[in-house]
N, C-alpha and C positions, 0 to 999 in steps of 0.2 A: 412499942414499936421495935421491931429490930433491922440490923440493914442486912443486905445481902450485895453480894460480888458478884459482879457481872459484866462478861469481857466484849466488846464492841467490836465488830470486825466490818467491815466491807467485802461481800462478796460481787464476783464479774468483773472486778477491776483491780488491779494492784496499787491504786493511788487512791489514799483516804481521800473521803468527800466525795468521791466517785462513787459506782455501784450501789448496792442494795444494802441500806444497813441492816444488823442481824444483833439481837444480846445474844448470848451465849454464856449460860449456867452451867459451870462441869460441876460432878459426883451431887447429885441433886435426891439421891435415893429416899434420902429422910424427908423430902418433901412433899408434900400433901397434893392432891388435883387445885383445889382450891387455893393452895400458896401457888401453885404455877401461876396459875390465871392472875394474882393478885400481883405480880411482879409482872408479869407479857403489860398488864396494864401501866402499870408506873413505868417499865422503859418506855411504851408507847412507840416502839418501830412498829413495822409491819407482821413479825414474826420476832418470836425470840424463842433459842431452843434449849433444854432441858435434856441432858447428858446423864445415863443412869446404865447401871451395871442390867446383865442382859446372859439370861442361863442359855440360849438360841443362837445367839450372836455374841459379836466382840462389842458392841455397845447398843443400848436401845436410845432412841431421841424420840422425846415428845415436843410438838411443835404447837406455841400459843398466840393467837392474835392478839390484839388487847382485849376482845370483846368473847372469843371461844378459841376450844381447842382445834386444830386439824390436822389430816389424818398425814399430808406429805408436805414437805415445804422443799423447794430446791436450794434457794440463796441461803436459807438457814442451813442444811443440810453442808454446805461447801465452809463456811463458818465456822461452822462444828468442826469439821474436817478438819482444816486450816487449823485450828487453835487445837486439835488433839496431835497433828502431826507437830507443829515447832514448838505446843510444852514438850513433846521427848515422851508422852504417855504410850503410843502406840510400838514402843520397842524397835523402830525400826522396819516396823511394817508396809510391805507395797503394797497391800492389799487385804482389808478387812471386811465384813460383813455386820451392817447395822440392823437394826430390828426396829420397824416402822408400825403404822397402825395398818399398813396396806399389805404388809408381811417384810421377808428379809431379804435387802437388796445389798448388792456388791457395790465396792467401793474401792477404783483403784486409784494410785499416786504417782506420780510422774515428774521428777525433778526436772523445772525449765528455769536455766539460768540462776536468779537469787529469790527463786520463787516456787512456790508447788501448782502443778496443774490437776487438778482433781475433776476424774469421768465416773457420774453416778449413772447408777441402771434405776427404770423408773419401772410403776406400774404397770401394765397391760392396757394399752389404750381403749376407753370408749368413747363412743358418739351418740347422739341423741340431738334429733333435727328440732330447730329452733323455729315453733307454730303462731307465735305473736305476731304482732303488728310492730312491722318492721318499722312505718313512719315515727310512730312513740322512741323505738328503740334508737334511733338516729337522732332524736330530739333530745335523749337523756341523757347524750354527750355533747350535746349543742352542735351536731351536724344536721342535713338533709337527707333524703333518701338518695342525692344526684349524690351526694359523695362515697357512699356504697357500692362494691363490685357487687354486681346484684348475677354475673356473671358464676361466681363461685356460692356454695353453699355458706349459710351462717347456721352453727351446730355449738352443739353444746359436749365440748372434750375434755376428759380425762384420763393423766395419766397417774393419779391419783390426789389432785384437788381440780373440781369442776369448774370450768370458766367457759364463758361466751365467744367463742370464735367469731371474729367480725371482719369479715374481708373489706378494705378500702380502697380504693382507684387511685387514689396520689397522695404522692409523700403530703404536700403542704395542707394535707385537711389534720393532718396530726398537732399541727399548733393553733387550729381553731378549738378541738376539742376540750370542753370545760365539762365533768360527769355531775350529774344531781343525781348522788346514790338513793337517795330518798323514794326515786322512782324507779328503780329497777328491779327491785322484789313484785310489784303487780303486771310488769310488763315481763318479769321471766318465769309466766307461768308455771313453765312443766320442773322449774330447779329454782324457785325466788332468795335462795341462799349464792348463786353463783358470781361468781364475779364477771365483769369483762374484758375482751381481749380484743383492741382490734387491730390488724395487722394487713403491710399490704407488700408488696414485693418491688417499689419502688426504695431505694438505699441512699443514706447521706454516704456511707460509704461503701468504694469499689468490693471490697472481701467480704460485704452483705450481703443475703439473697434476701433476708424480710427486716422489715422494720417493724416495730411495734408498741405500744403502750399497754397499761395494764391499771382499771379502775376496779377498787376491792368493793365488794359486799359493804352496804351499813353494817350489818348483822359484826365486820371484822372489827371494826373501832378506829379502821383507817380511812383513807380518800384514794392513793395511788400506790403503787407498788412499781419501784426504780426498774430492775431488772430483774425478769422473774424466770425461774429456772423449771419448774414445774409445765409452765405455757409456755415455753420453748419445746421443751420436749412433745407436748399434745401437735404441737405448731409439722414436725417435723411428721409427726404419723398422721398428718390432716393431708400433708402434701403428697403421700402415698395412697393416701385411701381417694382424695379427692382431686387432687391438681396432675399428678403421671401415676395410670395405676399400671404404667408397662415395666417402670424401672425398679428392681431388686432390692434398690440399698439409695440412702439420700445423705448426704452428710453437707454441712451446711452452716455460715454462723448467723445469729439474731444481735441486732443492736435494738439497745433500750434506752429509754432513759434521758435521752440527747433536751426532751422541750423543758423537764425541772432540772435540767445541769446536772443529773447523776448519771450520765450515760452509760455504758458496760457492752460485754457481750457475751453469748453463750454458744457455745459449741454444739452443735445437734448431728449426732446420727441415728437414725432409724434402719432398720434391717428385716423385712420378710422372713418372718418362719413358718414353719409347718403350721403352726397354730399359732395365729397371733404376730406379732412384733417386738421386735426387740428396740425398747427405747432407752437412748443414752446421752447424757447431755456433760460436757464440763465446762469447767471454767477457774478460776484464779479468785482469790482473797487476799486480803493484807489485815493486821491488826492495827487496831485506831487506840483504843481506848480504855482503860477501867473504870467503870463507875457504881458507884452504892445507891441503893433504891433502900427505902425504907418502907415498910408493909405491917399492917396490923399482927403482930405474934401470937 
């Protein structure tokens, strides 16, 4: 056995216990696929990410569920961030470029108060309309179909990890919701790896425009995900391509997190280009912790 070091941060909130927790492995180069995944497993957060020198970029991250690799993570990504900016590694840098499984996206920094505020650029958003039986799918969170905005589209988005877009009618179906992941691989035919996402445009608070929850894949080795920074981003090009396709540019914040007491928020602007969208999302971190995991050597 040997242990390994690994730094616990919270992203979307600057109060431990709050937000999305993330492990965080920096200079990880000597490590193997198979050692990533065997530590993603013994943190057992949602995501822990894996910091490695990067001949494209100023650093590459790879990001592990407990159960697989994948290709973007956002909370992890802010994590990262956070713990590369206050060790003093990044020189003083406003802005660096990381190298992802989805390619290289920009990274910039923004000192607020005794805090850093960090806006990543995400993938290229897509969509792919959700063909199942919607009754099963509302059953799989222990909803109905009456609690459904059946008014908006339910699609399948990414802006580089896939999740189930789920329009809702009102806040208070979000605290009935209990997910039985077990059933969501046969009921999401066309992506049985996706997670779900479902969100509705009622707010506990005023400076919200969506509220949302976020239930992961079996396939991740998790059950929920606090505040997620990837489905923010999708969230914010769903509302351009499907809720106002008159307006230009949508900037916006998401609250998460509020029914298991890890609440947080994320920043969302989205912007119309010639080709595509420009997706960007930020948010804040704080460091919580060190801890050793010990893995077969």
């Amino acid at each position: 056995m040997r242990a390994i070091q690994v730094y616990h941060y919270e992203a979307f909130s600057s109060i431990p216990g709050k937000g999305n927790p993330a492990g965080v492995v920096f200079e990880t180069d000597h490590l193997s696929e198979v050692t990533m995944q065997q530590i993603a497993h013994a943190v057992g957060f949602n995501e822990t990410v894996f910091v490695l020198k990067s001949e494209k970029a100023d650093v590459r991250l790879r990001y592990f569920t407990p159960g697989h690799e994948i290709n973007l993570c956002g909370h992890a990504t802010m994590a990262a961030m956070y713990g590369l900016k206050t060790r003093d590694v990044l020189q003083g840098k406003d802005s660096i470029t990381i190298e992802t499984n989805v390619g290289i996206l920009p990274i910039q920094f923004e000192q607020q108060s005794d805090t850093w505020l960090m806006e990543m650029k995400q993938d290229q958003p897509r969509f792919v309309p959700f063909q199942g039986d919607v009754e099963k799918l509302a059953k799989s969170i222990h909803l109905t179909t009456d609690d459904l905005d059946m008014n908006m589209p339910t699609v399948y988005g990414s802006t580089g990890t896939w999740t189930l877009l789920i329009p809702i009618r009102r806040l208070d179906a979000f605290v009935k919701m209990k997910p039985d992941s077990s059933q969501f691989p046969d009921i999401l035919s066309e992506n049985p790896k996706s997670s779900l996402h479902p969100f509705c445009f009622e707010t506990r608070d005023a400076d919200a425009l969506m509220h949302a929850r976020h239930f992961s894949s079996p396939y991740s080795g998790t059950t929920e995900d606090p505040v997620t920074g990837t489905a923010s981003g999708v969230m914010g090009a769903y509302y351009l391509t499907y809720v106002n396709q008159e307006i230009h540019e949508v900037d916006f914040t998401v609250e998460q997190g509020h029914e298991i007491g890890r609440d947080g928020k994320v920043q969302v602007n989205v912007r119309r280009e010639q080709e595509g969208m420009d997706v960007r999302i930020k948010g804040t971190a704080v460091y919580v912790r060190e801890m050793k995991v010990e893995i077969d050597s």
